[in-house]
DOLUM-443755 format. One record per residue (C-alpha): residue number from 1; chain; x, y, z. Coordinates in steps of 0.02 Angstrom, whole numbers, plus 50000, padded with zeros to 5 digits. Each point is the difference from the previous one (the first is absolute). Layout:
! DOLUM-443755
+-----+----+-------+-------+-------+
!   i ! ch !     X !     Y !     Z !
+-----+----+-------+-------+-------+
! NUM !  A !     X !     Y !     Z !
...
+-----+----+-------+-------+-------+
This chain:
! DOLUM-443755
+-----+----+-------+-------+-------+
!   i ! ch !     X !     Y !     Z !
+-----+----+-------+-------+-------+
!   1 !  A ! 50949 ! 51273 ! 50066 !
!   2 !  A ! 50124 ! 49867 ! 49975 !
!   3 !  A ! 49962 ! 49794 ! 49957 !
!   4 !  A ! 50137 ! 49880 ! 50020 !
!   5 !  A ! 50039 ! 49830 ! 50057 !
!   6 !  A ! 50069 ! 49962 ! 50195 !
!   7 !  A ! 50124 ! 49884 ! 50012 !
!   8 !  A ! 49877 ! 49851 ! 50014 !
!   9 !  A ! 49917 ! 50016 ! 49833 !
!  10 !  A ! 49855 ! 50106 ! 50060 !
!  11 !  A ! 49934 ! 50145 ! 49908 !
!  12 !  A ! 49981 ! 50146 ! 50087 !
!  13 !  A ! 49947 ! 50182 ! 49985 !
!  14 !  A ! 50056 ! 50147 ! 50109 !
!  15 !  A ! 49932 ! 50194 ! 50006 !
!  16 !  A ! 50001 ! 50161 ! 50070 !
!  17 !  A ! 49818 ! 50076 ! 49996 !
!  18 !  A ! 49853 ! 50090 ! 50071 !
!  19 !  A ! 49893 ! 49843 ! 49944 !
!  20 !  A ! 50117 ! 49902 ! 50155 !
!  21 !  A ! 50200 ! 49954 ! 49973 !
!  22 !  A ! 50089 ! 49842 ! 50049 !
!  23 !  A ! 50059 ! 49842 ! 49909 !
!  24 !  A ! 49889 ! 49863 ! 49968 !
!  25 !  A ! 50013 ! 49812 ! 49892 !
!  26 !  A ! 49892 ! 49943 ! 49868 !
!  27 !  A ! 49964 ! 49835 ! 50110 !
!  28 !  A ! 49927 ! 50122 ! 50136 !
!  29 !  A ! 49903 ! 50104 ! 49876 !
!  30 !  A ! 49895 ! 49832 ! 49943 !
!  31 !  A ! 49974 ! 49915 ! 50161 !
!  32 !  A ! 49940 ! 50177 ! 50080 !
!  33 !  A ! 49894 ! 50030 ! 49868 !
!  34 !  A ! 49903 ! 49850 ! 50010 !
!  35 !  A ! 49934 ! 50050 ! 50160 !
!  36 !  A ! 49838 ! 50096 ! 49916 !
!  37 !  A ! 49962 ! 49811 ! 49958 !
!  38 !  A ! 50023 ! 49912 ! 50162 !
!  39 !  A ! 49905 ! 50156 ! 50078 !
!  40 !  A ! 49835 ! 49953 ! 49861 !
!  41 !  A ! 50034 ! 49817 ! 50077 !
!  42 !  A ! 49985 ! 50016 ! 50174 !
!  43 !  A ! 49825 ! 50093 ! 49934 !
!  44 !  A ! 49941 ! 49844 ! 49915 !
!  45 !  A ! 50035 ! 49894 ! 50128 !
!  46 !  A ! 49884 ! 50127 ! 50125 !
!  47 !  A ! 49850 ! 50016 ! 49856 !
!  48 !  A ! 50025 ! 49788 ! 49998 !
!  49 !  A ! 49973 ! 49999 ! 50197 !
!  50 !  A ! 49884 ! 50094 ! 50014 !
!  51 !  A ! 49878 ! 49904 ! 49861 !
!  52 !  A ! 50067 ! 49825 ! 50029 !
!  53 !  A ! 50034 ! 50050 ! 50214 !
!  54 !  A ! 49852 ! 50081 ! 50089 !
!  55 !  A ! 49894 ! 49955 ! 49840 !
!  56 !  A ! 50055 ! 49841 ! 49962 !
!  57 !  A ! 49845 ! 49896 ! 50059 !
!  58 !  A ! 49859 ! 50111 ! 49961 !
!  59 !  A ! 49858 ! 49894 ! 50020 !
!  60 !  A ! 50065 ! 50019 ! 50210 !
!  61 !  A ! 49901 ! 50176 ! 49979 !
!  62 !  A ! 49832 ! 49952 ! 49943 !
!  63 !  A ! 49849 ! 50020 ! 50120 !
!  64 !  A ! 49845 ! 49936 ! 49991 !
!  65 !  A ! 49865 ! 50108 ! 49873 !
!  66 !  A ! 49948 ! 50162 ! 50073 !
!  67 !  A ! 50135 ! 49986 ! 50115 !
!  68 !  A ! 50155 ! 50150 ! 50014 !
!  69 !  A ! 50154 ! 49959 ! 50070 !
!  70 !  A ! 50171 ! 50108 ! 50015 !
!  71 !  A ! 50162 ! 49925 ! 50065 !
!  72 !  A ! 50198 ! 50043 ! 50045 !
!  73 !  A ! 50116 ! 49913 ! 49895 !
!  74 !  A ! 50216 ! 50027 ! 49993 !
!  75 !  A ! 50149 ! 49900 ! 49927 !
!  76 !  A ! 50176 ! 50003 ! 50046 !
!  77 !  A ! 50137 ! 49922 ! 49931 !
!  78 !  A ! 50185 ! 49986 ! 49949 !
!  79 !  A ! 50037 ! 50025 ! 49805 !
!  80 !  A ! 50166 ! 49922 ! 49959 !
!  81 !  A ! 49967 ! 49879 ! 49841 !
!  82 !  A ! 50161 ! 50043 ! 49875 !
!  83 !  A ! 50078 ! 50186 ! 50003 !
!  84 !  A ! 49834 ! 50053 ! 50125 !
!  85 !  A ! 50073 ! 49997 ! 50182 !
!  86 !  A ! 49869 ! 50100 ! 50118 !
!  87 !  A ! 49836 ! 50008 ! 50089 !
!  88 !  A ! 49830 ! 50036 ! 49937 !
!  89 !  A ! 49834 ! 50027 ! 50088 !
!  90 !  A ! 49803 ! 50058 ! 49956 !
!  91 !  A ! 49849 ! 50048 ! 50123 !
!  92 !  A ! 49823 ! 50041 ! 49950 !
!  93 !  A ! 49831 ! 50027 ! 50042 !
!  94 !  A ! 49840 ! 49904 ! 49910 !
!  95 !  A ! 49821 ! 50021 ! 49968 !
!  96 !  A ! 49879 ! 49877 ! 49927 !
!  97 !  A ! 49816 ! 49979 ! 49960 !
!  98 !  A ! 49933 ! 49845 ! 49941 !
!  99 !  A ! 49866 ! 50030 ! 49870 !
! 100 !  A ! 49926 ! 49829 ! 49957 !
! 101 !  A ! 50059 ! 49981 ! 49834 !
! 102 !  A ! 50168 ! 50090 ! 50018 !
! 103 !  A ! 50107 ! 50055 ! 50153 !
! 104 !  A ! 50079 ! 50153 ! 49985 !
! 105 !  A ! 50181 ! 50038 ! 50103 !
! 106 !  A ! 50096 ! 50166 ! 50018 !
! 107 !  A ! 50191 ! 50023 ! 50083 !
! 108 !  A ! 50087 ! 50120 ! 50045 !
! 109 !  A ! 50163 ! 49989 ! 50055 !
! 110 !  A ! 50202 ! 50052 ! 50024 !
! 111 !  A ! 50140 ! 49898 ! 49949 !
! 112 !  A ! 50211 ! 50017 ! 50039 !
! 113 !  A ! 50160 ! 49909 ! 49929 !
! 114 !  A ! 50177 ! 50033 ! 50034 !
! 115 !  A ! 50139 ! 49933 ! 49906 !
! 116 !  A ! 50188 ! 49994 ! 50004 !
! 117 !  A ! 50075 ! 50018 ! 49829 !
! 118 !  A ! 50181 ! 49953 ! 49946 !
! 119 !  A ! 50141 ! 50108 ! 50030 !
! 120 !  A ! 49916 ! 50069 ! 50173 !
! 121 !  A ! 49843 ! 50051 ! 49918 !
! 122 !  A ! 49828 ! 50030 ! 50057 !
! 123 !  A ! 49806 ! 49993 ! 49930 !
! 124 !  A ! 49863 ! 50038 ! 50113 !
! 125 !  A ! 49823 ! 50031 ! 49954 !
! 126 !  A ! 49828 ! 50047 ! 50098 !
! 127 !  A ! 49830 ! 50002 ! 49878 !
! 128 !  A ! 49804 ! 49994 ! 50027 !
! 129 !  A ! 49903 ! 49887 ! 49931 !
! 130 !  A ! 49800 ! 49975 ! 49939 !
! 131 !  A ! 49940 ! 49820 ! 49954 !
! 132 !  A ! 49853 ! 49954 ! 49944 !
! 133 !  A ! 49924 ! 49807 ! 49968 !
! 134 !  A ! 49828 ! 49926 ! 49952 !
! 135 !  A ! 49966 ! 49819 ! 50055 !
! 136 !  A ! 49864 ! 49924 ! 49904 !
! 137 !  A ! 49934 ! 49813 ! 49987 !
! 138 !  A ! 50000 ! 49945 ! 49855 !
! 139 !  A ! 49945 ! 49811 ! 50009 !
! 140 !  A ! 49994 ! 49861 ! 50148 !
! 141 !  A ! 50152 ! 50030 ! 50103 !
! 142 !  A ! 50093 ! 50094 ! 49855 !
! 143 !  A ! 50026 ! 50216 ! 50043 !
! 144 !  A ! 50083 ! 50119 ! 49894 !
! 145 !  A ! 50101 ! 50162 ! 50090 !
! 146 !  A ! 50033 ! 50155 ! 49891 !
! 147 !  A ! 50114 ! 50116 ! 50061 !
! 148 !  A ! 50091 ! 50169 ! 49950 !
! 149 !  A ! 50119 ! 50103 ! 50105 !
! 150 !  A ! 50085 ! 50174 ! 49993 !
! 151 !  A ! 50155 ! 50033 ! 50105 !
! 152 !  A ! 50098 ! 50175 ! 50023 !
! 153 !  A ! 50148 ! 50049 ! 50098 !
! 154 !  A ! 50183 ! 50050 ! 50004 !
! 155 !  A ! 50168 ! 49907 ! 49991 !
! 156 !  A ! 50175 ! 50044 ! 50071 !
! 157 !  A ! 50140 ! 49945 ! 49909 !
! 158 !  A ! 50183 ! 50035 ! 50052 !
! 159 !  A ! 50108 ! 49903 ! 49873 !
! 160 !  A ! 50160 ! 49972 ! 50084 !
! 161 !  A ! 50183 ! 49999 ! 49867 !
! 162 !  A ! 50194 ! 50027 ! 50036 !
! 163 !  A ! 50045 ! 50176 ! 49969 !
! 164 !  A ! 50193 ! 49966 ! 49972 !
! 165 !  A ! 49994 ! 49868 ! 50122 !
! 166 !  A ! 49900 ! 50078 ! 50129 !
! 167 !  A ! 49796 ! 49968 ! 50027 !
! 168 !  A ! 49900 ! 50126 ! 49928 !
! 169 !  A ! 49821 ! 50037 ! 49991 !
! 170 !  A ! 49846 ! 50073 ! 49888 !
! 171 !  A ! 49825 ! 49994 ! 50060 !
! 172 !  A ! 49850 ! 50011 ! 49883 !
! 173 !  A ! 49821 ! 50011 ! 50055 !
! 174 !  A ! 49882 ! 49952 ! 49884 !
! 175 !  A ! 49807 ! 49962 ! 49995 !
! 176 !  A ! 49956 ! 49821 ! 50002 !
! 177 !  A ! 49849 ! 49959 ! 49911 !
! 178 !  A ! 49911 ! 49810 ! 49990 !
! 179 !  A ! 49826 ! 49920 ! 49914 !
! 180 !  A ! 49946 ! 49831 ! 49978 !
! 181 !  A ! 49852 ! 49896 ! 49963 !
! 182 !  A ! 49956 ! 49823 ! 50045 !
! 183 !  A ! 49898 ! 49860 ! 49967 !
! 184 !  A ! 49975 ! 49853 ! 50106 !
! 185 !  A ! 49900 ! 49824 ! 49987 !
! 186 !  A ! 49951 ! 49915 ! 50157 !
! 187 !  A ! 49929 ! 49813 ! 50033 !
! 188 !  A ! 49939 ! 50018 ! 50174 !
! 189 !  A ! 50025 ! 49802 ! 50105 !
! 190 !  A ! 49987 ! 49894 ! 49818 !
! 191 !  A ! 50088 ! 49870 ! 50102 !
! 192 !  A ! 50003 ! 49942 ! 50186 !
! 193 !  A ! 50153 ! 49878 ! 50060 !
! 194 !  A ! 50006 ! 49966 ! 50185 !
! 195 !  A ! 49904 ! 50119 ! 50054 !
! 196 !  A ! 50095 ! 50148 ! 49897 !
! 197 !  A ! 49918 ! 50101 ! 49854 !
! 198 !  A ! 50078 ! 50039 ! 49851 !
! 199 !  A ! 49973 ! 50145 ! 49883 !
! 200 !  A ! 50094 ! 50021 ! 49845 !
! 201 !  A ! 50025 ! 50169 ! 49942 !
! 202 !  A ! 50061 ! 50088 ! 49830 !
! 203 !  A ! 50060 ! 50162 ! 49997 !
! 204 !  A ! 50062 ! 50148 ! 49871 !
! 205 !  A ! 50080 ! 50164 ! 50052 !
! 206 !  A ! 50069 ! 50141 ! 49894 !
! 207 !  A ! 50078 ! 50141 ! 50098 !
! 208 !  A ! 50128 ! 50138 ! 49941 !
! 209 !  A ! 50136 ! 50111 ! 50111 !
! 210 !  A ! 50032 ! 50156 ! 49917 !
! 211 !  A ! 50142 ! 50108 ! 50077 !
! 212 !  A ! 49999 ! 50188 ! 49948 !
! 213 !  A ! 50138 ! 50091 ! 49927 !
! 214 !  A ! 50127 ! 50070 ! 50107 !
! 215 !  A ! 50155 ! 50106 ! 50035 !
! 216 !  A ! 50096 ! 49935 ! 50132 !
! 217 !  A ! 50108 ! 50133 ! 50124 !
! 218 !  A ! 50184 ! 49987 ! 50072 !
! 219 !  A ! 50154 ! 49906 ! 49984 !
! 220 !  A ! 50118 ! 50003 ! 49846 !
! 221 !  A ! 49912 ! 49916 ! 49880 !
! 222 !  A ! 49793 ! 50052 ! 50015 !
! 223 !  A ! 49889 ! 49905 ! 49876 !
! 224 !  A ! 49840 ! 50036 ! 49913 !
! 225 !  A ! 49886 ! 49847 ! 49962 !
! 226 !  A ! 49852 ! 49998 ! 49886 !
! 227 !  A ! 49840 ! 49931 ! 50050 !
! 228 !  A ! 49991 ! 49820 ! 49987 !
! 229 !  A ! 49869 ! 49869 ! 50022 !
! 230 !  A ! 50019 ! 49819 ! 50069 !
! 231 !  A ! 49837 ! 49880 ! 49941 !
! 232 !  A ! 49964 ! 49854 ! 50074 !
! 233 !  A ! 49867 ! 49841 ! 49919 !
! 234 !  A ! 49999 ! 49864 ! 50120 !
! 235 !  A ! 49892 ! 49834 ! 49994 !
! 236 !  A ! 49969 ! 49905 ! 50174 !
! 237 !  A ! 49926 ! 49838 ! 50026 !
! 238 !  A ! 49997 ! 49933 ! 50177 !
! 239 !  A ! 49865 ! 49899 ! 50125 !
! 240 !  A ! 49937 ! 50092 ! 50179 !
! 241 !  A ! 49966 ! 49875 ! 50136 !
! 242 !  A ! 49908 ! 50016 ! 50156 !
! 243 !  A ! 49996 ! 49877 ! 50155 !
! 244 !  A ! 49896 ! 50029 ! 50149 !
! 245 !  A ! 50086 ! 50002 ! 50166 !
! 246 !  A ! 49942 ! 50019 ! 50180 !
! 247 !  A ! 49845 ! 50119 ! 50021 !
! 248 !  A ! 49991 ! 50121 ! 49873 !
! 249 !  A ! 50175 ! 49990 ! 49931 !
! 250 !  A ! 50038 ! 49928 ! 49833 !
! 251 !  A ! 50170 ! 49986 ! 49924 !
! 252 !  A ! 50049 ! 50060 ! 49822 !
! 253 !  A ! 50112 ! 49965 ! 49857 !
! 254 !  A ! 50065 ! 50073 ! 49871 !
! 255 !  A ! 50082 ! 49898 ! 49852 !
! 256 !  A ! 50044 ! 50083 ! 49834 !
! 257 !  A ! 50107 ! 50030 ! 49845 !
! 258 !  A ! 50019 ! 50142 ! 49903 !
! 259 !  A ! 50057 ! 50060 ! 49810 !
! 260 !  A ! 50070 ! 50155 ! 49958 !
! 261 !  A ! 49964 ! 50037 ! 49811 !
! 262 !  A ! 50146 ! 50159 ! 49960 !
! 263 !  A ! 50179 ! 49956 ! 50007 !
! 264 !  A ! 50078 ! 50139 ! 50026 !
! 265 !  A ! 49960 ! 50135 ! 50121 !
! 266 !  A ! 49992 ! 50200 ! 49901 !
! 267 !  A ! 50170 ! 50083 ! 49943 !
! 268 !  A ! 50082 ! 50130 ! 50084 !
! 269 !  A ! 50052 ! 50160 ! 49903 !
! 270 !  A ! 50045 ! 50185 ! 50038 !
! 271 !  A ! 50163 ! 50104 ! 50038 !
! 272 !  A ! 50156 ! 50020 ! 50113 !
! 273 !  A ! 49951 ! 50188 ! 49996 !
! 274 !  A ! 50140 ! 50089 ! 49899 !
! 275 !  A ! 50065 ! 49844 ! 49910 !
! 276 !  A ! 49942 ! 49884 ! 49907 !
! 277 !  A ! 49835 ! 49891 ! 49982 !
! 278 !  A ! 49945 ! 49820 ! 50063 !
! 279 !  A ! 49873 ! 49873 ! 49923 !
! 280 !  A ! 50020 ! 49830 ! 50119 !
! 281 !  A ! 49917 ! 49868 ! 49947 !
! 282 !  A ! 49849 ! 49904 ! 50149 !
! 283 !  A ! 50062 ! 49874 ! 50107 !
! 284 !  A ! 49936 ! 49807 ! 49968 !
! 285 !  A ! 49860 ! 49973 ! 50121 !
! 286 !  A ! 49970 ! 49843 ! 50084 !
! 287 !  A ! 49836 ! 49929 ! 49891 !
! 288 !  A ! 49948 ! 49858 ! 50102 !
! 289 !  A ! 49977 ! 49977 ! 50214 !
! 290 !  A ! 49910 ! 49925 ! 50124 !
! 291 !  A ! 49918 ! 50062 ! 50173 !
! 292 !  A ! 49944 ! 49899 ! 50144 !
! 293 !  A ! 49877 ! 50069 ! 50132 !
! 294 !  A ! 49937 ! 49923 ! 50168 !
! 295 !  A ! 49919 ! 50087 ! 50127 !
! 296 !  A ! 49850 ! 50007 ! 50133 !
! 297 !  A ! 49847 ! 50085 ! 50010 !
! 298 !  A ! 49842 ! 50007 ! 50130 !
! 299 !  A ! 49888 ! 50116 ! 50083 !
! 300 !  A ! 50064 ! 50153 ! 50100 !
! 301 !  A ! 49915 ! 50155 ! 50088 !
! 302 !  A ! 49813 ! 49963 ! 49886 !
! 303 !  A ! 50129 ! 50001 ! 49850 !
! 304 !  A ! 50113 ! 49870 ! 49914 !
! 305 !  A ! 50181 ! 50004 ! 50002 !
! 306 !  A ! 50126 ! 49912 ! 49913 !
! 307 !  A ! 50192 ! 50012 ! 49973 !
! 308 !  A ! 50117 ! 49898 ! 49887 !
! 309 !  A ! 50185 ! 49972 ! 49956 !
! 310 !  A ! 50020 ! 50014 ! 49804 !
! 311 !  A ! 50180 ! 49937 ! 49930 !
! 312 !  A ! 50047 ! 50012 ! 49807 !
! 313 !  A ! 50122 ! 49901 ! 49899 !
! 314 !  A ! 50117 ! 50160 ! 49894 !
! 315 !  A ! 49876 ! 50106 ! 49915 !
! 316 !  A ! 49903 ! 50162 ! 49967 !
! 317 !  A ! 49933 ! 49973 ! 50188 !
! 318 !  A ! 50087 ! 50037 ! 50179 !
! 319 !  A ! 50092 ! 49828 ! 50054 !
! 320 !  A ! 49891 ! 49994 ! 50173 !
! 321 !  A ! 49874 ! 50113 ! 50058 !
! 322 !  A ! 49864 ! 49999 ! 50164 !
! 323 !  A ! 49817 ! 50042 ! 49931 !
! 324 !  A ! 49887 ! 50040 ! 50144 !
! 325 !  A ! 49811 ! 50059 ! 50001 !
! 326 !  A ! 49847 ! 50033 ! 50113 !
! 327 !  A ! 49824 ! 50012 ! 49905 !
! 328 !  A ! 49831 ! 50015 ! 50067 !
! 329 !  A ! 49825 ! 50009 ! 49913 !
! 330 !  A ! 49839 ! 50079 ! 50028 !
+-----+----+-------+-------+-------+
């Protein structure tokens, strides 16, 4: 092994070894590295679509008491606040039963993200989801939604550096883990201007991204990253408004901010195998967004459909994303 300095300052160390050979700079070493975080990342930003996306107006699944109900719900978006530039995207499949005091709602469903990372690099993930939520009145106009939901899946990463000058490659697969819980306040039409209710809501999420260790394969300089853990707190406040329109078609709105509570996402630490160590320190997060909503929704084939255009200001969410669903009771 030899460490030196090229003519432009840059550290750099070259070898000759069965753990991969080539010449690589210290620059390249950190910015690869920090793929492991973008990859947790572009998982939050899924786990946040997929409770603040196709379950981000959950009083839109109740049914009447005694009633059952099951529905189709997917989002699909772009993801390309900050460092994220990609595409993300969730389907499911829902069952409810209304229960007179309490409606109960099970999901099951896949999600997808892609990435591209700096220096020609690449994250992809695919993972199955369960949710599960309980809507329950709890005074005139004013329902409370707990949720809980358990994701599982697998993530390809190739991180992308120069190998003396020329674009190398090592890909890691690891499993892809994500939890979360949520609590949510709704005040059902508290106010009616021309003809448009108005329901404030208030809303707390915790969810988590764990990514297993792993040892990636190929190229000169292979890495091995611990297991790390991204955790997300996040506070929303916002107002849902609904307008009827011609027949049975009403339109809907979305208005609302949201507060991220960590300020740094996790560290990143393992090994260039056969050289030295690496403790990175998170990246700062974004704390504080907004998202704007507005869509239609009306009766279709003895169900009700609906489909919206969601857009986000930078934050832990995709910057745009198309939520579209088709529920029917019974």
């Amino acid at each position: 092994m030899v460490v030196g300095t090229l003519a432009n300052s840059q550290a750099f160390i070259a070898r000759v070894s069965a753990a991969g050979s080539g010449l690589i700079t210290h620059s390249d070493v950190i910015e690869s590295c920090m793929t492991a975080a973008r990859g947790r990342a572009m998982n939050l930003a899924l786990t946040g679509t997929l409770i603040h996306g196709a379950h981000g107006r959950p009083l839109a699944r109740r049914v009447a008491p005694g009633q059952k109900t099951w529905w189709l719900a997917g989002d699909w978006g772009a993801d390309e606040h900050g460092v994220r530039a990609g595409r993300l995207g969730l389907a499911e499949v829902g069952v409810g039963r209304n229960f007179g005091p309490l409606q109960v709602n099970l999901s099951l469903g896949q999600t997808w993200a892609r990435q591209n990372l700096g220096l020609d690099g690449r994250a992809k993930t695919e993972g199955t989801y369960v949710l599960a939520e309980a809507l329950a009145p709890l005074a005139e106009n004013l329902w409370a939604t707990f949720g809980t939901h358990y994701q599982r899946g697998e993530a390809d990463l190739r991180r992308g550096y120069l190998n003396a000058g020329l674009q190398d490659f090592s890909i890691g697969s690891p499993n892809v883990e994500a939890r979360g819980v949520r609590v949510r306040l709704d005040w059902e039409a508290v106010r009616r201007l021309a003809g448009t209710d108005f329901s404030p809501y208030l809303d707390l999420s915790y969810g988590e991204t764990r990514l297993a260790a792993h040892t990636e394969t190929g190229g000169g300089f292979p890495a091995r990253f611990d297991a790390s853990t991204e955790k997300a707190t996040e506070l929303r406040l916002g107002v849902n408004a609904v307008r009827p329109l011609a027949g049975d078609m009403r339109l809907v709105a979305t208005l609302e901010a949201a507060h991220r509570f960590e300020k740094r996402g996790a560290r990143s630490t393992g090994q260039l195998v056969g050289l030295f160590g690496f403790d990175l320190p998170g990246e700062a997060v974004k704390r504080d967004w907004l998202r704007a909503g507005i869509g239609v929704e009306g009766k279709l084939a003895e169900g009700t459909a609906a489909i919206s255009l969601n857009a986000t200001t930078e934050g832990a969410m995709p910057n745009v994303w198309i939520a579209a669903s088709w529920q029917r009771a019974f």
